[in-house]
ZADRENZA-300585 format. One record per residue: residue in one letter; x, y, z of N, C-alpha, C, O in turn; residue number from 1. Coordinates in Angstrom, 1 decimal, decimal comma. Example, Ala and Ser with C-alpha at 12.3 -4.5 7.8 and 13.67 -1.06 7.14 Angstrom:
# ZADRENZA-300585
{atom 'a' {13,2 -5,7 7,8} {12,3 -4,5 7,8} {13,2 -3,3 7,8} {14,2 -3,3 8,5} 1}
{atom 's' {12,8 -2,2 7,1} {13,7 -1,1 7,1} {12,9 0,0 7,9} {13,4 1,1 8,0} 2}
# end
This chain:
# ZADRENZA-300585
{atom 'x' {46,8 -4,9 1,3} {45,4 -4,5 1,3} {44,8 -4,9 2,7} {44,9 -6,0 3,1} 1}
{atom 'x' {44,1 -3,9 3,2} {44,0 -4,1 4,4} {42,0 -4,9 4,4} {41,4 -4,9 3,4} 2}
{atom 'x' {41,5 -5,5 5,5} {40,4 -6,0 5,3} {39,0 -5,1 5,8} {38,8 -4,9 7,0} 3}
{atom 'x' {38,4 -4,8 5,1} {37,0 -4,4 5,7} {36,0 -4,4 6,7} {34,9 -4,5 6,3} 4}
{atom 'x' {36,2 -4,4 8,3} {35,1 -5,0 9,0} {33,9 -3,9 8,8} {33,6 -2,7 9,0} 5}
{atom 'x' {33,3 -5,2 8,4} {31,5 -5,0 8,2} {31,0 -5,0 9,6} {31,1 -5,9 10,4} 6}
{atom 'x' {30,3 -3,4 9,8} {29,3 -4,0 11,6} {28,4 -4,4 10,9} {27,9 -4,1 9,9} 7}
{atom 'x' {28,2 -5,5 12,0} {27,2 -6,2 12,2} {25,7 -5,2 12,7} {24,6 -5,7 12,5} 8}
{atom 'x' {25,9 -4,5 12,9} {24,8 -3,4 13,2} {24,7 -2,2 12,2} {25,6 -1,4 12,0} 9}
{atom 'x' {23,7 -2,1 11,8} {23,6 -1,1 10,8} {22,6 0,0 11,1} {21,6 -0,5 11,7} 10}
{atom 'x' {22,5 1,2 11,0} {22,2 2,4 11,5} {20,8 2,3 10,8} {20,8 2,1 9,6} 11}
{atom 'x' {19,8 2,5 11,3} {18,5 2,7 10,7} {17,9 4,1 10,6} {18,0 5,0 11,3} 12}
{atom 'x' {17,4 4,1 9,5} {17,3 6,0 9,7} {15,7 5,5 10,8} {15,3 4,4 11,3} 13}
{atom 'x' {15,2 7,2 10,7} {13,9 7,3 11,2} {12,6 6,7 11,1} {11,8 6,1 11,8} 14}
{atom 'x' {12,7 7,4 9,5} {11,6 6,9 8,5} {11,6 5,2 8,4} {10,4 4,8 8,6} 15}
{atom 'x' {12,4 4,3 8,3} {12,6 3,5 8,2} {12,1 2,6 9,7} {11,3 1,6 9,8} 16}
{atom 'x' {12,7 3,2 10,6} {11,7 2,7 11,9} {10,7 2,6 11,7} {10,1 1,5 11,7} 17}
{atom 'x' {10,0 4,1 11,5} {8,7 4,5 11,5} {7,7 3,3 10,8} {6,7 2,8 11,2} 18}
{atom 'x' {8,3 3,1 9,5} {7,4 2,0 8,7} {7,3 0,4 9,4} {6,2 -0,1 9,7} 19}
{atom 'x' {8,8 -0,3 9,7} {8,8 -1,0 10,4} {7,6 -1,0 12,1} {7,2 -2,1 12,6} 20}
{atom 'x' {7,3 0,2 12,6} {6,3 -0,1 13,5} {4,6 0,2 12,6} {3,5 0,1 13,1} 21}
{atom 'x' {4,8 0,3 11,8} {3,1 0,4 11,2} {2,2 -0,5 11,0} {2,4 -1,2 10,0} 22}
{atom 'x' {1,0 -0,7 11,7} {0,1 -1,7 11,8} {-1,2 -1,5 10,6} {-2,2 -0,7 10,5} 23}
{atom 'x' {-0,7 -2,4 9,8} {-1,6 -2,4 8,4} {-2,4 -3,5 8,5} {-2,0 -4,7 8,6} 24}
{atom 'x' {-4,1 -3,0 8,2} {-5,1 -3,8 8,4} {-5,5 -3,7 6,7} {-5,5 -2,7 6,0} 25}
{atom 'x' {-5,8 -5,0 6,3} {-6,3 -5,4 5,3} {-7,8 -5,4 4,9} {-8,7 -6,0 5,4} 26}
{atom 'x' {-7,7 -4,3 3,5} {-9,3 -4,1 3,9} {-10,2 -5,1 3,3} {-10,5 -5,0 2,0} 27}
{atom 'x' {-10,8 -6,1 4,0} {-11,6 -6,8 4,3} {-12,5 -7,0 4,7} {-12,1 -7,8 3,9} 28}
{atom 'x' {-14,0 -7,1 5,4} {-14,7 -7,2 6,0} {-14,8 -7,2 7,6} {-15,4 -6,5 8,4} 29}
{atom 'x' {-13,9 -8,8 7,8} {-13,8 -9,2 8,9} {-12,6 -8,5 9,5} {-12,7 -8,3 10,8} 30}
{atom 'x' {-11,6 -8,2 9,0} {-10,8 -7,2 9,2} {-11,0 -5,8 9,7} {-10,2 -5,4 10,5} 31}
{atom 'x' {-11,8 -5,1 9,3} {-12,7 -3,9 9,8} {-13,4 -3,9 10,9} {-13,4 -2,8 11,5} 32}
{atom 'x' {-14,3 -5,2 11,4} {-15,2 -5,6 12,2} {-14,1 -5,7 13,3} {-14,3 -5,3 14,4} 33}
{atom 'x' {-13,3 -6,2 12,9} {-12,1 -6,5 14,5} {-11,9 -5,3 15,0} {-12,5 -5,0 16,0} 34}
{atom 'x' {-10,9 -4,3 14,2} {-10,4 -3,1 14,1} {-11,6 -2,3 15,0} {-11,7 -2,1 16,2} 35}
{atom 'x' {-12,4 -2,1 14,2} {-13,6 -1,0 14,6} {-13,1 0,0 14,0} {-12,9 1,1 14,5} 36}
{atom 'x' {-12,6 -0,6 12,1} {-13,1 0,6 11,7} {-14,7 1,0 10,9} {-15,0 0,2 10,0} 37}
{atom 'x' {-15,2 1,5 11,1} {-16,4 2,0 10,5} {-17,2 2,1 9,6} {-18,3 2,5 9,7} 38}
{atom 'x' {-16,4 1,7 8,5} {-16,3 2,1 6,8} {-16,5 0,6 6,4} {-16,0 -0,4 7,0} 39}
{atom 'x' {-17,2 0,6 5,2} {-16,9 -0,9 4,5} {-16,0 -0,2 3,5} {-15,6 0,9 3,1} 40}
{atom 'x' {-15,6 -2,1 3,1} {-14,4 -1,9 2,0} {-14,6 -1,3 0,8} {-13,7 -0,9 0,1} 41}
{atom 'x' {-16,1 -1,2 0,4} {-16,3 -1,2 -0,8} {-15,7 0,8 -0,5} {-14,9 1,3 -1,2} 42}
{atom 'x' {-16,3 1,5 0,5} {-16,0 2,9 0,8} {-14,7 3,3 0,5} {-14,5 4,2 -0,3} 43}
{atom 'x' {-14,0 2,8 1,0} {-12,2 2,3 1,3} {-11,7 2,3 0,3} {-11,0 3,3 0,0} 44}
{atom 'x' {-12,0 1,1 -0,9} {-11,5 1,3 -2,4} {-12,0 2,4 -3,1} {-11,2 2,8 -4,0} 45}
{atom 'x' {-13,2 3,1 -2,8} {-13,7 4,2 -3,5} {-12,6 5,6 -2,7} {-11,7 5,9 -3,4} 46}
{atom 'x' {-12,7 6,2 -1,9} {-11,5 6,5 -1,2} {-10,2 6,3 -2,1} {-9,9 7,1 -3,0} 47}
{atom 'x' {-9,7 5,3 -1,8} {-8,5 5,7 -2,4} {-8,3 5,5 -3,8} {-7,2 5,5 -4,2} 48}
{atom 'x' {-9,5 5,2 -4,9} {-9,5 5,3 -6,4} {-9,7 7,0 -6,8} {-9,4 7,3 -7,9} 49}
{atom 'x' {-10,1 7,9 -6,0} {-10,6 9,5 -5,8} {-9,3 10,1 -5,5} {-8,9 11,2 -5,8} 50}
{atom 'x' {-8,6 9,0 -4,7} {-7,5 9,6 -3,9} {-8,0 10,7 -2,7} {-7,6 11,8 -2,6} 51}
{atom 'x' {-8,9 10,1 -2,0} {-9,0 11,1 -1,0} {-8,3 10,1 0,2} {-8,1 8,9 0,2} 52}
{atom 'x' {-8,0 11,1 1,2} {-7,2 10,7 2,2} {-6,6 9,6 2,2} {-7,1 8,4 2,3} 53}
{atom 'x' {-5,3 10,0 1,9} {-4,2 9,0 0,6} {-3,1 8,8 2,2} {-2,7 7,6 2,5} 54}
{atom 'x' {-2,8 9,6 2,8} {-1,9 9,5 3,6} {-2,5 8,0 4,7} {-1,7 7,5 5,5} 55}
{atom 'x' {-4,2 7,3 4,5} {-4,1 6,2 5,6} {-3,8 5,1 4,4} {-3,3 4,1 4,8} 56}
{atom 'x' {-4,1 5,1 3,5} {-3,6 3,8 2,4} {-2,2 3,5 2,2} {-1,3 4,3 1,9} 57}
{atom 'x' {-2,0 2,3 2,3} {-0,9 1,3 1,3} {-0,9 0,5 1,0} {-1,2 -0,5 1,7} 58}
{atom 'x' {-0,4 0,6 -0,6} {-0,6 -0,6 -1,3} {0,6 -1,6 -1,3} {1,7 -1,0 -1,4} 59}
{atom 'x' {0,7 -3,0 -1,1} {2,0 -3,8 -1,0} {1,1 -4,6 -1,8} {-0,1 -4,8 -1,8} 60}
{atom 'x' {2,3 -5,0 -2,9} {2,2 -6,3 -3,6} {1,1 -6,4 -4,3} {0,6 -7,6 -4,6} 61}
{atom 'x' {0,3 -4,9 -5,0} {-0,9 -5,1 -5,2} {-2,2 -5,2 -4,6} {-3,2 -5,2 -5,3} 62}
{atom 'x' {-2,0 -5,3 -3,1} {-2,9 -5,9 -2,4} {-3,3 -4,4 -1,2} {-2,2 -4,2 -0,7} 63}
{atom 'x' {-4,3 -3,4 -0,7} {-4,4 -2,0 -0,5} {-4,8 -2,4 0,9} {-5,8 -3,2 1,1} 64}
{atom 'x' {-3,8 -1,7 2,1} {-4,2 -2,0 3,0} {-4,6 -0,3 4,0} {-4,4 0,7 3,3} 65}
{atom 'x' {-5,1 0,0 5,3} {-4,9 1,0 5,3} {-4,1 1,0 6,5} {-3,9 -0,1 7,0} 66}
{atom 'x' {-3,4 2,3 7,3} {-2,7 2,3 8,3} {-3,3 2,8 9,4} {-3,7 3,9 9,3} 67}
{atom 'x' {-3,5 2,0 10,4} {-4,7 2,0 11,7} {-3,5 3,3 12,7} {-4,2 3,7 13,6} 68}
{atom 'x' {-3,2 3,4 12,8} {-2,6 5,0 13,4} {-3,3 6,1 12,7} {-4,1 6,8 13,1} 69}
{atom 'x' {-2,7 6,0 11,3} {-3,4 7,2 10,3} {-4,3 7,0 10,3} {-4,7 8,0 10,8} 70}
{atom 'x' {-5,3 6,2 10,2} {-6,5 6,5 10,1} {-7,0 6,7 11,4} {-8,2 6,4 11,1} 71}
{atom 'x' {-7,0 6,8 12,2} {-7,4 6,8 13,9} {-7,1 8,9 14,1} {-7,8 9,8 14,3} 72}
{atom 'x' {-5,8 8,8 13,9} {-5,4 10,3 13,7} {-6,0 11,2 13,0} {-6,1 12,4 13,4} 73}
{atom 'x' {-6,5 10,6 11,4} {-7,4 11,4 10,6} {-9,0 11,7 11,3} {-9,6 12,7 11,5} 74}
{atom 'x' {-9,3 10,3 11,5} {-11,0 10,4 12,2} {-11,1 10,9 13,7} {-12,2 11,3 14,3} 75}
{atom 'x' {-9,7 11,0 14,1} {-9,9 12,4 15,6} {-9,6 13,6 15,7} {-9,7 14,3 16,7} 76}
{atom 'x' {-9,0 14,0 14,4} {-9,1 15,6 13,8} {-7,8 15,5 14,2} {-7,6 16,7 14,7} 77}
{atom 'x' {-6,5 14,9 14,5} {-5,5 15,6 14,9} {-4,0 15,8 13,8} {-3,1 16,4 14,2} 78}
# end
C-alpha cells in the first residue's frame, strides 16, 4: 500500500478568499463613529429585521455585523 502525501498547501476557491478579506464593523455606536458610517444601530437592526439591504449584513455567532465594502458600494449607487 502505497502512502498518501498530503500538500501542505491547499487550493482556496474564490469565494473563500473573498470572505477571508472582508472588513466587518460591529454595529455599535462607537464603531460607526470610527467608520463614518451614518446610520445608528438602532437603524441597522431595523434594516436587517425588514430584511432590507441584506447583502451589507452578517451575522456570526449571533452577534450582526455589517460589511464596510458592501455598504460603501450600496451608499455610492454602484
Amino acid at each position: 500500500m502505497a502512502a498518501v502525501k498530503k500538500s501542505s498547501q491547499t487550493k482556496k476557491s474564490p469565494q473563500t478568499e473573498q470572505r477571508a478579506r472582508r472588513k466587518l464593523i460591529p454595529i455599535k455606536q462607537s464603531e460607526l463613529e470610527k467608520h463614518e458610517i451614518p446610520f445608528s444601530p438602532n437603524t441597522l437592526y431595523f434594516w436587517h429585521s425588514q430584511g432590507k439591504y441584506r447583502e451589507i449584513f452578517v451575522k456570526v455567532a449571533g452577534k450582526l455585523f455589517i460589511d464596510e465594502d458592501k455598504f460603501w458600494e450600496l451608499a455610492e449607487g454602484e
